[in-house]
N, C-alpha and C positions, 0 to 999 in steps of 0.2 A: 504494500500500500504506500504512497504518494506523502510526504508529506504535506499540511494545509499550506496554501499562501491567501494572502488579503486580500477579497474582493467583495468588499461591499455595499454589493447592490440587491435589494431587498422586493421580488415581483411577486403581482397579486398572480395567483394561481386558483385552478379551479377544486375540487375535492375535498372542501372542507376540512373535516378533523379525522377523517381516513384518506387524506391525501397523501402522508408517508407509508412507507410500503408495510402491508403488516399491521395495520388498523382497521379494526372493523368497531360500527355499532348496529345499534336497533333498540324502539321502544315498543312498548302495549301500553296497555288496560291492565289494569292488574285489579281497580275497584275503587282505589282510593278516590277519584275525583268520580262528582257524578254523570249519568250520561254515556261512560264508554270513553273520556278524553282520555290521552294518553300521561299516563303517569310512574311509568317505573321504565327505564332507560340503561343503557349497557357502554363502553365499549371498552374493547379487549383487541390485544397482542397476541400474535401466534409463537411468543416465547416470554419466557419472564424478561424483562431491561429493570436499566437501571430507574428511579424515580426519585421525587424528590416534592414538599409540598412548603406551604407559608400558609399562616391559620388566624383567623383573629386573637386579636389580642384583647377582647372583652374579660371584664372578671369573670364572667358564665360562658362556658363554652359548651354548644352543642354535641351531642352524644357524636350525630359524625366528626366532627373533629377531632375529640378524643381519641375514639378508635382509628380513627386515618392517622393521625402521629404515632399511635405505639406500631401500626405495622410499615409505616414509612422509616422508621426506626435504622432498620435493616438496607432501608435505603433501594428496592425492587418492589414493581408492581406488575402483576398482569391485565388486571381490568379495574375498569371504574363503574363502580353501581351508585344510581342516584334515582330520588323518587320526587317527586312534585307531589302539590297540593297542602303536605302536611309537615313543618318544621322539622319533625322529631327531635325538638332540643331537649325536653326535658323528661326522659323515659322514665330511666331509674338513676340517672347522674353518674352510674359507671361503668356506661356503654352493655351492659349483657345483652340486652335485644338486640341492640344492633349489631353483633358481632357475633347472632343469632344469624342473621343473612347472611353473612361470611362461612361462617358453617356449613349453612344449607348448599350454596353453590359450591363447596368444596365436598360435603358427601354426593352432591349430583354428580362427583368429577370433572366439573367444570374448570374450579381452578382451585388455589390454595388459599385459603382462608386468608391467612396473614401476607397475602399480596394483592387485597382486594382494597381499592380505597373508596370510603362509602361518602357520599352526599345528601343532603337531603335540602329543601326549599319549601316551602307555602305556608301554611296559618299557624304561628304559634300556639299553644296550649290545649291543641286538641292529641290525641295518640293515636298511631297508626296499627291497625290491626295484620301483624307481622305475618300472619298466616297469609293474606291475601298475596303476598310478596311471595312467599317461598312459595306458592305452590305455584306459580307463572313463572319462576328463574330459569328452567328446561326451556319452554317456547320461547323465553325472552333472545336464549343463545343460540337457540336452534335459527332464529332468521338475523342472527348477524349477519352483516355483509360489508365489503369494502365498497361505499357510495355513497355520493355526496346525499342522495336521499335520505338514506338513513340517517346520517348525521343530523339531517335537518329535523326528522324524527323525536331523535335525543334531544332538541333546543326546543321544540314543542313539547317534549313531558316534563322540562323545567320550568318555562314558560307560567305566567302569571297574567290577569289581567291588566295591572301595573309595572309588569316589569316582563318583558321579550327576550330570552336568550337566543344567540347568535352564531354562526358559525364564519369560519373565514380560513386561508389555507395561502402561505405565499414560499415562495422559491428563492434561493440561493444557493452560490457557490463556496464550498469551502478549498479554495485553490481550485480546481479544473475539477474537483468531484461535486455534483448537483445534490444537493440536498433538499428537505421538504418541512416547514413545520404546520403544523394545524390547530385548530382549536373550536371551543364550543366557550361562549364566556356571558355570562346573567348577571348586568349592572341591576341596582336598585335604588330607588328615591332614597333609601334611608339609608346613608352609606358615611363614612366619617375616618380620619385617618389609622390607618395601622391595621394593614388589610384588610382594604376597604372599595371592594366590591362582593359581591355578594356571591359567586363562582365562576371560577376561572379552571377551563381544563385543556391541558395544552398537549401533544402529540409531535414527536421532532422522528426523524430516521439517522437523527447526529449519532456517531458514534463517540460516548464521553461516561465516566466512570459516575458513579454513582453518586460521589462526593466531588466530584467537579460541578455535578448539575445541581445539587443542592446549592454549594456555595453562588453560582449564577444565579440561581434564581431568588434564594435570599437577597443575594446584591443589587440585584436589579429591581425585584420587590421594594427594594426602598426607596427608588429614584420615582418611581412610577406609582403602582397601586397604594402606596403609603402615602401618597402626598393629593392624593382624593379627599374632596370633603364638604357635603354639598348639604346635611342638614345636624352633623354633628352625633348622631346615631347610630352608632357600629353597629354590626351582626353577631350572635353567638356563633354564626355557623357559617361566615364566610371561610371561604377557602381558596388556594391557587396550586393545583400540583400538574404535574408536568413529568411525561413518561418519553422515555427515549431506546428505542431497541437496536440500533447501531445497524439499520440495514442499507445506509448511505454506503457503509465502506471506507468513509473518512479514516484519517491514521489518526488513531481515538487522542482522545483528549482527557490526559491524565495529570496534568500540573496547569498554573497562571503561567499558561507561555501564549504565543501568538493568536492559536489555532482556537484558546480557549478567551483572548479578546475578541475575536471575531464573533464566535457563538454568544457572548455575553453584548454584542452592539446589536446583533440577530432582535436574539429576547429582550434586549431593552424597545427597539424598535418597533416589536411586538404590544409589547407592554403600554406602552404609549398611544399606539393605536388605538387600543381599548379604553385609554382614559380619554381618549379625543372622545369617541363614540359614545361613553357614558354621560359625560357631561352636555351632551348634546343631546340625548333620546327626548330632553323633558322640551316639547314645544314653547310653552310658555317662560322656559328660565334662557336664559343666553350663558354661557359658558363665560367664567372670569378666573383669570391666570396671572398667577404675582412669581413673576422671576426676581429672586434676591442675588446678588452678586458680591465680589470682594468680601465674603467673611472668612473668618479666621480657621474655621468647621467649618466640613459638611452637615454634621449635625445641627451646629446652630444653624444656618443655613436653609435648611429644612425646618425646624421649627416655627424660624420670623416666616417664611414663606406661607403655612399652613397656620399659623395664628391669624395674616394677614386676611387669608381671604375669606374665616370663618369670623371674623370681628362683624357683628350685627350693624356696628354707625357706617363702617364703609359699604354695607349692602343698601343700605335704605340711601346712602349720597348716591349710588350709584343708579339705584331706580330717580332717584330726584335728576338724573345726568351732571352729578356731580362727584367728585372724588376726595374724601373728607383725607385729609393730608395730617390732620392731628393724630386721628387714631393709628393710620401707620406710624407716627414717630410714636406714640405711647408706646404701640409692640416693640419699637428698637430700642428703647428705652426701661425696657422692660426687660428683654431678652439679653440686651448688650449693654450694660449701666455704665460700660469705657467708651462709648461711640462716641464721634465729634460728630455732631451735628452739621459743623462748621464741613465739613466734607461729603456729608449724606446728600443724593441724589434724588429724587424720585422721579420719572416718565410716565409718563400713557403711547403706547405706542399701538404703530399698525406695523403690515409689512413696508407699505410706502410712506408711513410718516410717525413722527415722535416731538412729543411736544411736554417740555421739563414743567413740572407741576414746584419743584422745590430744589433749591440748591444754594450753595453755601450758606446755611442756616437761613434761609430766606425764603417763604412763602410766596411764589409769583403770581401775579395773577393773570387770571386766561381769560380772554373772551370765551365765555359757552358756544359764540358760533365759531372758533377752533375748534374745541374740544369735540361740537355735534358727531363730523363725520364719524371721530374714533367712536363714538358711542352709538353709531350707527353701524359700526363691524360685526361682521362674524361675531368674532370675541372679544369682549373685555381685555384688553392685559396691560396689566403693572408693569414697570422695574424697579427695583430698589437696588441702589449701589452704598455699600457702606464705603468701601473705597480702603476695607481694615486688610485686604486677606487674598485669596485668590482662589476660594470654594464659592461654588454658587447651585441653585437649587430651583426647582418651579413646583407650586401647586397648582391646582386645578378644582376647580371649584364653578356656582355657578349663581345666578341672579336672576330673581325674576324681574320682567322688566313690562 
């Protein structure tokens, strides 16, 4: 096998999250939702790979979460079981039912229990009746298949009348070897930093060891899914994991060398997407994005960014078509009590224009017919330059307007 070299270029492609080779899904009925909608969902690898997942970080976390970290553990997965309609956050609070379905598709001979990662999505505080599940896991596998249909299947039995899960599938090269990633991913209204979307399932044919793909997707989960934050509301049972069975052929990716920067601009590029797409599902809010620049940390960095755009006076300036310039300096002042003001920045920018709201400690003032078009953009977005450092960070977030 070829060693990787650098090409990164990132194309939309067709096949969903059985577009790498080796991935199949399918959903049913299984009973939970009423009517016949589809509500319990599959997909699976035709060998164990390696995996790797990011969980909420709510003080209660749902029973699938629980039991997807202890067999993520191990660091392999062969399939992903997930059901709509009914939460399952709070069964028995030490996952046994649910790892009750793990069981059952392992006595079927389907797969191995502790390589199955469970999901679950829809109404809090009712409980799912687990028999209805195990006794449709047989036909659920029996019509896997490798196709973009099906996939789309799967986004339908997670699917909510508030919240639409999606599929999506693009193409790269790792050096001259073509590789594939996919996924299936259900943003939600009530989403808040610190993984924070509501399920994210991703599908690669990279060939990269177990704990390569973990460390990537932890890393890149914080640049991205963690800087989400649209009504301050995390999930017990968000989740993001990501299965990789190495059928690209790449010369695998076992250390932070080249071949495992490439894969980590891939999945950030990835990732990002998803937060573009989330912040935009909701027709009536407009998408608003605070890039902080020059700090000392990534971490602080990340913080003043995602304090920024959840600060309540700058949402309501911003439905007024105004941008309240106190409350960001409260945040840096708050976050960073060494800043000089005397150096701090702030913008409103577009792609084609940028117009300074504050600089050398000075509040300038704008005609509102400047400022209209920006406020007539796609997006909202910030910049704050502390001018301390040379880390910089973006959130994402959103306003109704």
């Amino acid at each position: 096998m070829r060693k990787n070299a650098i090409n990164r270029e990132l194309r939309e492609i067709s096949g969903g999250v059985c577009a790498p080779s080796g991935f199949q899904a399918n959903a049913i009925s299984c009973g939970i939702r009423p009517n016949g909608a589809l509500d319990l969902a599959l997909i699976a690898t035709d060998r164990r790979c390696a995996a790797a997942g990011v969980y909420s970080t709510a003080s209660m976390q749902g029973e699938p979460v629980l039991v997807t970290k202890k067999h993520l553990k191990r660091g392999y997965a062969s399939a992903i079981l997930a059901n709509g309609g009914i939460a399952n956050v709070y069964v028995d609070g030490k996952g046994t039912r649910t790892e009750r379905m793990c069981h059952a598709l392992d006595m079927a001979g389907l797969f191995s229990a502790s390589e199955v990662i469970v999901a679950s999505t829809g109404e809090i505080g009712k409980r799912v009746d687990f028999s209805l599940i195990e006794g449709q896991l047989k036909p659920l596998a029996k019509g896997l298949e490798s196709s973009e249909e099906k996939g789309a299947l799967f986004a339908q039995a997670i699917s909510s009348d508030d919240s639409k899960a999606y599929q999506f599938s693009y193409g790269f090269d790792l050096g001259d070897i073509p590789c594939k990633i996919g996924g299936i991913y259900k943003g939600d209204l009530h989403v808040a930093p610190n993984m924070a979307t509501t399920l994210v399932f991703l599908t690669t044919d990279v060939n990269i060891t177990s704990e390569m793909l973990q460390k990537a997707l932890s890393a890149e989960t914080r640049e991205t899914l963690n800087m989400l934050d649209l009504d301050g509301a995390p999930s017990p049972n968000d989740m993001a994991c990501i299965m990789a069975n190495g059928k690209a052929g790449n010369y695998i990716i076992s250390c932070a060398d080249t071949e495992y920067s490439k894969f980590c601009f891939v999945l950030r590029s990835v990732l990002l997407r998803i937060c573009d797409k989330i912040i935009r599902q909701n027709s009536e809010k407009k998408p608003l994005l605070c890039k902080v620049r020059g700090v000392k940390s990534k971490q602080i960095a990340r913080a003043i960014a995602k304090k920024v755009i959840a600060t309540e006076a700058l949402k309501v300036g911003v439905q007024n078509k105004e941008v309240d310039v106190k409350a960001i300096l409260y945040t840096l002042l708050d976050l960073t009590p060494s800043v000089d003001l005397n150096n701090v920045s702030i913008h409103m920018y577009t792609a084609e224009n940028s117009i300074a709201l504050f600089e050398k400690g000075i509040r300038l003032s704008v005609d509102k017919e400047r400022l209209a078009p920006l406020f007539q953009n796609e997006s909202i977005c910030l910049e704050v330059n502390l001018h301390m450092g040379n880390y910089s960070a973006t959130a994402f977030g959103s306003v109704k307007m």
